[in-house]
C-alpha positions as CSV (number, residue, x, y, z in Angstrom):
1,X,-14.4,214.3,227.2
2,X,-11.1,214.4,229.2
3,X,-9.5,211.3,229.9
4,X,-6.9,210.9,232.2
5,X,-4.9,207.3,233.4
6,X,-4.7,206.1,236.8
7,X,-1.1,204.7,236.1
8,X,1.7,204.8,233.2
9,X,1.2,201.0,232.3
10,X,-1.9,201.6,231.0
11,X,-1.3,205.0,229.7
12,X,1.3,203.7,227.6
13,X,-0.9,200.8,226.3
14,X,-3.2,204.1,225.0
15,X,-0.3,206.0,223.4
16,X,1.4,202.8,221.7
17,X,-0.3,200.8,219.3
18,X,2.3,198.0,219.1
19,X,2.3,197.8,222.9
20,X,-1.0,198.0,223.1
21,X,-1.2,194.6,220.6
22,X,1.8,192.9,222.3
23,X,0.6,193.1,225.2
24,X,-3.3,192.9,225.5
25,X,-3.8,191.1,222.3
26,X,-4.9,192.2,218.8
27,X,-8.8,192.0,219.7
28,X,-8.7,193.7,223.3
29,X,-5.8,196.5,221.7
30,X,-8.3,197.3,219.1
31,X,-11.9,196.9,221.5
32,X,-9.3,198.9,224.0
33,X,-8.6,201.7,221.3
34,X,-12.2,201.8,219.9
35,X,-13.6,202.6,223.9
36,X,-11.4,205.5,224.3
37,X,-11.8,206.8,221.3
38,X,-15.9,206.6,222.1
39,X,-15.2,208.1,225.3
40,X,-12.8,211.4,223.6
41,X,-15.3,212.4,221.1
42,X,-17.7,212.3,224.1
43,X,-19.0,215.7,225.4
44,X,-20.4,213.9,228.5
45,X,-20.7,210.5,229.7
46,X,-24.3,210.2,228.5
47,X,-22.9,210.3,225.1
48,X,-21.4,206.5,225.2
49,X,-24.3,205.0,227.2
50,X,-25.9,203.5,224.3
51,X,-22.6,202.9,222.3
52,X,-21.4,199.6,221.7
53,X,-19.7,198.4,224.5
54,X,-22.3,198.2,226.9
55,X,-21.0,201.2,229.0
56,X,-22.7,200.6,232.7
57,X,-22.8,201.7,236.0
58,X,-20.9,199.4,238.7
59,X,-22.5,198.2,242.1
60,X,-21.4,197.1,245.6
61,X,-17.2,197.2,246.1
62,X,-17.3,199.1,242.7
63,X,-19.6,201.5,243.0
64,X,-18.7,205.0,241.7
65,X,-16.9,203.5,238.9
66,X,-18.1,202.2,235.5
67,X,-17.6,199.3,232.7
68,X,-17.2,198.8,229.6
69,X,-17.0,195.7,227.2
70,X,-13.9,194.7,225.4
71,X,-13.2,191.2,224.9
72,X,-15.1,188.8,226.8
73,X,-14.5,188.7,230.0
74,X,-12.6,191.5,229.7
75,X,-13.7,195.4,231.0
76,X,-12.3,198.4,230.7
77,X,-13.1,200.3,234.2
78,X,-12.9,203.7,234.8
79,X,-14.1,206.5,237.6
80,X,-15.6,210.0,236.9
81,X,-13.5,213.0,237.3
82,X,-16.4,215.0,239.2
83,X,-15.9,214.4,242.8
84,X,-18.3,213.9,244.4
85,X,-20.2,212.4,241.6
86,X,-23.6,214.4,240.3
87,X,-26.4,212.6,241.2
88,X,-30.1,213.7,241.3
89,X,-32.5,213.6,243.7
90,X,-32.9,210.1,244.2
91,X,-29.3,209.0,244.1
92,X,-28.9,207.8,240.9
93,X,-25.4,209.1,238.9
94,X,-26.4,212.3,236.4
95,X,-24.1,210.7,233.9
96,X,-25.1,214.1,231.6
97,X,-22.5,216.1,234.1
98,X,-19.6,213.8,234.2
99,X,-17.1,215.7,231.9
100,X,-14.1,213.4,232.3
101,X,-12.9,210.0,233.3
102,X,-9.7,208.4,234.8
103,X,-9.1,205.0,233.2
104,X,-8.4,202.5,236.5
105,X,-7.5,199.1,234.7
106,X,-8.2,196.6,232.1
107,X,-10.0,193.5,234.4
108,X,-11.9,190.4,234.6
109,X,-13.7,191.2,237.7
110,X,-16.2,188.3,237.3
């Protein structure tokens, strides 16, 4: 799967190990490094949905993004490339056609 960052801060923390571990901890570097590598050997979103990490659909103020589990309370939150976003027809996100995803932010959102 592509992956793609929504801003350098974050890409570096992906490129840089020690960065990575200075600044997001040893446990979220390594939860962090473990989600995108899930996510690379993906062919499609579908592929992670069962992974570890919990990967999941976002509602409300979110929706159109997706979650994943690092550290708790900690998420790694990302959007689909694929705009507008394949759904069927009832709605619901095709998560078999999203190819790629931009990597928004590392967050406690609760």
């Amino acid at each position: 799967m592509n992956i793609t960052f929504f801003n350098s801060k974050i890409k570096k923390y992906a490129n840089n190990d020690r960065l990575a571990i200075k600044k997001l901890g040893t446990i979220r570097a390594k939860f962090f490094k473990q989600r995108l590598d899930d996510l690379s050997a993906a062919s499609t979103l579908e592929d992670v949905r069962h992974l570890p990490g919990r990967f999941h659909e976002l509602k409300s103020d979110r929706k159109g993004q997706w979650s994943c589990d690092l550290d708790q309370p900690c998420r790694l939150i990302f959007e689909p490339h694929e705009n507008p976003i394949p759904t069927n027809e009832d709605g619901q996100y095709l998560w078999i056609k999203i190819l790629g995803v931009e990597i928004i932010e590392i967050v406690d959102y609760h």
